[in-house]
Each structure stands twice: as C-alpha cells, then as structure tokens.
N, C-alpha and C positions, 0 to 999 in steps of 0.2 A: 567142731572136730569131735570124733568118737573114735573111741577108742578098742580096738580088737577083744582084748579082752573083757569089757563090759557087754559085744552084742556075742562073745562065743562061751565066754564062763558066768558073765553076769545074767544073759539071755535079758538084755533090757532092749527088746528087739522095739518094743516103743519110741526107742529114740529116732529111728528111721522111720517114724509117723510121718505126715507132712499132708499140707491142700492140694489137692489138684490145680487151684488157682496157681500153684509156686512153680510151673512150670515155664522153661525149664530151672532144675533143679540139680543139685551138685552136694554128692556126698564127701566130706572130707575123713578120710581115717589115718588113727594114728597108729603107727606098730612099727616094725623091725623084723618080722617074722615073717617070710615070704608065703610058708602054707597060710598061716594065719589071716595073712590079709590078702591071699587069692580066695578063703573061704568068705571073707565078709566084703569081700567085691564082688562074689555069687548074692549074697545076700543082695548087697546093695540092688546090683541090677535086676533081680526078680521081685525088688520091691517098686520097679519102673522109673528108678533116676536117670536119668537122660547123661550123664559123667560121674567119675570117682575119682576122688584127689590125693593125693598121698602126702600128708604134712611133715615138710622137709626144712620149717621154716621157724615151728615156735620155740623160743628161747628159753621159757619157764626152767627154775630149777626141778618142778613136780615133772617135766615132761623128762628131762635131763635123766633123771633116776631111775625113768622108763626106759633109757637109751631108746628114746625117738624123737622128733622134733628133728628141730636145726643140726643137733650132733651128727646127726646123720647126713651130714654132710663131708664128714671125715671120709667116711666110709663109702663112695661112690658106686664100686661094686654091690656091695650088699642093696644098696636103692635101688641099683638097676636089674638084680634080679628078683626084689622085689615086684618094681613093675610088671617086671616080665611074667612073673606067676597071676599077677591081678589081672595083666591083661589073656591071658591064656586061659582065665578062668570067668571069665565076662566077657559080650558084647558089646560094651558101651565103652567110649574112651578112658581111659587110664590119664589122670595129668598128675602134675606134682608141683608144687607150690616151696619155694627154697629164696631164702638170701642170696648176696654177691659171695657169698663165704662167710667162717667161722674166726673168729679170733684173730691169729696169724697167718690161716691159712685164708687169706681176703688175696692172692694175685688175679690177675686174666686170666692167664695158666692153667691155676686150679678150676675157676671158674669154668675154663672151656675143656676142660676135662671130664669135667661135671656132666657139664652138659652133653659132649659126645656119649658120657656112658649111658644115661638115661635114653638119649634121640636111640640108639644102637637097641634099645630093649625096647624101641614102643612106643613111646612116651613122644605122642606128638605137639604137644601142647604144656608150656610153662609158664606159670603166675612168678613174675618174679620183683620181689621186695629188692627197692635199690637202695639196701643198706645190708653190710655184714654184719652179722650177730655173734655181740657178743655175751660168751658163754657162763662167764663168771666177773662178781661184782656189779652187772647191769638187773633192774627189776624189768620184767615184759614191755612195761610203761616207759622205759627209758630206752630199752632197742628200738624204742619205734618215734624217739628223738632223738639220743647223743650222738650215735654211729651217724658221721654224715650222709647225707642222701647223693647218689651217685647214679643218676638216670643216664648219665651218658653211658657208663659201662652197659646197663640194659640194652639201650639203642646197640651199642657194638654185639651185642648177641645178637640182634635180631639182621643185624648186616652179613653176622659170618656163618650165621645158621638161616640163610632166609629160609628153606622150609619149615620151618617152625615157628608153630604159632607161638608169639611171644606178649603176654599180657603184661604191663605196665602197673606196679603195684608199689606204693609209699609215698607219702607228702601229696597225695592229688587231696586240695584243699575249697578245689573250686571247679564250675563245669568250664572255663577256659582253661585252666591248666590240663584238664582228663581231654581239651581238644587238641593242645597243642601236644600231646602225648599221640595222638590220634594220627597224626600228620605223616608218624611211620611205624606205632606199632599195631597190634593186631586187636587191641583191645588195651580197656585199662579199667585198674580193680578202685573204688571205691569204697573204702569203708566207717569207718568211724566219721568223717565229716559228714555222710548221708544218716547214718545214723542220729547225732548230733543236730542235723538239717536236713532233714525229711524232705522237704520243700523242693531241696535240690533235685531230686529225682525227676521231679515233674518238671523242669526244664530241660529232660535229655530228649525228648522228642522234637519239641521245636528245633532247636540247635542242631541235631541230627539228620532229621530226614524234613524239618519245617510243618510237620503235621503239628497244628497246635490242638491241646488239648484242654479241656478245662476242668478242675480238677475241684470238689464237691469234698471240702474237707469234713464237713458234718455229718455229709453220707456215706463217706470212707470212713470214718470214727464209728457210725451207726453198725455199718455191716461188720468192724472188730467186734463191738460188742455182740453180735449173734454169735459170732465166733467163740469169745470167753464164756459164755456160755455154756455151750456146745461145751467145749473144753474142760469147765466145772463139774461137769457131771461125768469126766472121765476120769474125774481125781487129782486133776493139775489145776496149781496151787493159784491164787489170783495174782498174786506177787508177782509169780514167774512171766504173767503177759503185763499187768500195765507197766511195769517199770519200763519197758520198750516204750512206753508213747508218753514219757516224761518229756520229748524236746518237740512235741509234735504240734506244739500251738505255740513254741515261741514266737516272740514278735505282735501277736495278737494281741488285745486290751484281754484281762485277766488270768493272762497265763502263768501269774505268780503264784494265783490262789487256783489255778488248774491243781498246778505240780504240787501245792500242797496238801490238798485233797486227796489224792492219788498218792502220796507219803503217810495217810494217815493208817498208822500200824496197826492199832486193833479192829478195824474195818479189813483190813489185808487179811488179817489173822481169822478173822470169819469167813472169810472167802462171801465178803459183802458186796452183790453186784451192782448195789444201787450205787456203790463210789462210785462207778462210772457216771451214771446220770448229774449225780452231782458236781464233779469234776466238770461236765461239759457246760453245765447249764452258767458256771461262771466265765465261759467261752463267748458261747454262742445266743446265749440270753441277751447278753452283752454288746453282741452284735447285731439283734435283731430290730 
C-alpha cells in the first residue's frame, strides 16, 4: 500500500518502481480524498500498472488516524466517489479491497450496500477478506485471526452481484483450500502463507491448467541476487530485499543456518553482498 500523500507531497515517486518481470502488477493506494487519489491513479497508470486498488481493508491504528483503511467502510459514499474520481482519471481498472464490515456495522445489509455503492461508481472488481474488522482493541496481527472467518458471506456476494468479480481473500492456508474457493469464485488472494511458503506458488500451475513446471530454486535465488544488486546501487538498503527470502529454503538440509546468515546485522548494515553467497552455499553446498 501507498499512500497519497507520500507519492503527491512526499514525491517518493520511487515507490511505484517495480520489474517488468511483475507483470501483471497492481498498485494499491491508500487516501480518502477523492482529487487526491484520482491524481495518483494518473500516476499509477502512466507508470504502466495493468490495475489500482483502493485499501478499504487495513485495520492499523496508524491507518485509522489517516481516516483510511477499513474505516472507510463507514462511509460508503465517500469510497464510491472516490472510485469514481480514480476511475475517470485512469484507464486501467479501479478495484477495492474491504472486509465483511467494521465493528457493529458487520450485517449483509451493510455489506450489500457497500457494495452496490462501489459496483454504481465503477468498481468492477473486489478483493474481499471474509472477516470484519475490527477497529479498536484488535492489533493488524489479530484482525487477520480473531474476527471469525466467514467465506460463506463472500460466496453470497458473488451470488447476488454475479457481475462482479469477486476475489476470495482470508484463511486460504493451502492450494486445495484457494481450489475449493475456486469452484465459485472468480479468483482468490493469497498471501502471507505464500509468503511463509514460497514453494506454494509453484504448485498453481500443475493444479490449474496441469502444465507442470520445474522449478530451479538455485537459479531463481541466482537471478534475486542480480537483482539486489542492481538494487544496491540504487540506494536500497540490503535489509529491505533479503528479509523476504528468510522462508525460501525451508524444509531444505541447512536452512537454519540459511536464515541465520541472512540475520546477521552487521553484514545487513554494510549492505554486504557476499551474505548472500554465503547464506546459499549452506543450502546448496549441502545439497550438491
């Protein structure tokens, strides 16, 4: 997520960097302000993202104080002319990503109110978490536990709005659950279990369309590292890329002293590239 005011006052138009490889690609932004984020949904699209998402979902107190996020689910209008400014100011689709609802306001009711005012402004396309968020006393880390998970409610959106593409998003833990999700909705979001397990990923092909593919963990490891590289010498920090491939050789013989390789702080702090080589070679040494 980015946030409007960092790419229209902070000018950190860097955050919408990205590979060509990440195609396609999906900008999420965070605001309340409908010129504001019709102007950086111009951005977005002349930076060639293929969609723009509108975060209607995260629960943080820091997001709260911004009145954006989840709260804005209060405010159903306001989202919807939101969209409607991002989508009148861009070519590419406009989606929005939201819970079942906020606090007390978690009915169907609300919920299909919701969503008629968004579908009425544009908004063809919604990632939705089947848990309501809540707004106070919960940390990020526990909206995306305690609140129970209610995928049937999902499913009834996507029954009573069939024009609308309805993504599947919360508790998909494994790639039979994101199938059995599959069976009626239009998609389904994984995230922190692929994160967590990389590996998963490389089973959606077979399962999917049966194309199997083989997957070259050393040579995918190899080409990050051109990439951190590449990267280093733009200024960004080592830190910020290996901590992402802390889970990337679990399971593997070594992968204990992988991860701890790639923890070690004052090589981070140098922005030392050789931790990577090191890191791997108690992988793949290992394995040879």
């Amino acid at each position: 997520m980015i946030t409007t005011g960092a790419l229209l006052h902070g000018k950190q138009l860097r955050l919408l960097d990205y590979s060509d490889h990440e195609h396609p690609i999906v900008a999420q932004l965070g605001g309340n302000d409908p010129t504001s984020l019709a102007k950086c949904a111009k951005l977005v699209a002349d930076r060639g993202y293929d969609e723009v998402n509108l975060n209607v979902g995260c629960p943080s107190d820091r997001v709260q104080r911004g009145r954006f996020g989840a709260c804005l689910m209060a405010h159903p209008e306001l989202v919807a002319t939101c969209v409607k400014a991002m989508q009148d100011a861009c070519d590419i689709p406009v989606t929005v990503k939201c819970r079942l609802g906020i606090d007390s306001a978690n009915t169907e009711g609300f919920l299909d109110d919701f969503i008629d005012a968004i579908v009425a402004a544009g908004c063809a396309r919604v990632y939705l978490h089947a848990r309501i968020a809540v707004l106070g006393g919960l940390s990020p880390a526990q909206n995306r536990s305690v609140p129970p998970l209610l995928p049937e409610r999902v499913h009834r959106v996507k029954r009573d709005f069939p024009s609308l593409e309805v993504i599947m998003n919360g508790g998909i833990t494994s790639l039979d659950k994101a199938l059995d999700h599959l069976a009626w909705a239009d998609g389904v979001m994984v995230g922190r279990a692929a994160y967590h397990n990389p590996d998963l990923l490389a089973e959606v092909d077979v399962a999917i369309s049966g194309e199997e593919r083989t997957v070259n963990k050393l040579a995918l490891l190899s080409d990050y590292q051109d990439y951190v590289q590449s990267q280093l010498s733009q200024g960004v920090r080592l830190h910020s890329m290996t901590r992402h491939l802390l889970s990337s050789c679990n399971g593997l013989p070594g992968a204990r002293r992988f991860r701890q390789v790639l923890s070690d702080n004052k090589r981070l702090k140098d922005n030392d590239i050789t931790l990577l080589d090191h890191a791997l070679a108690h992988v793949f040494e290992r394995a040879a």
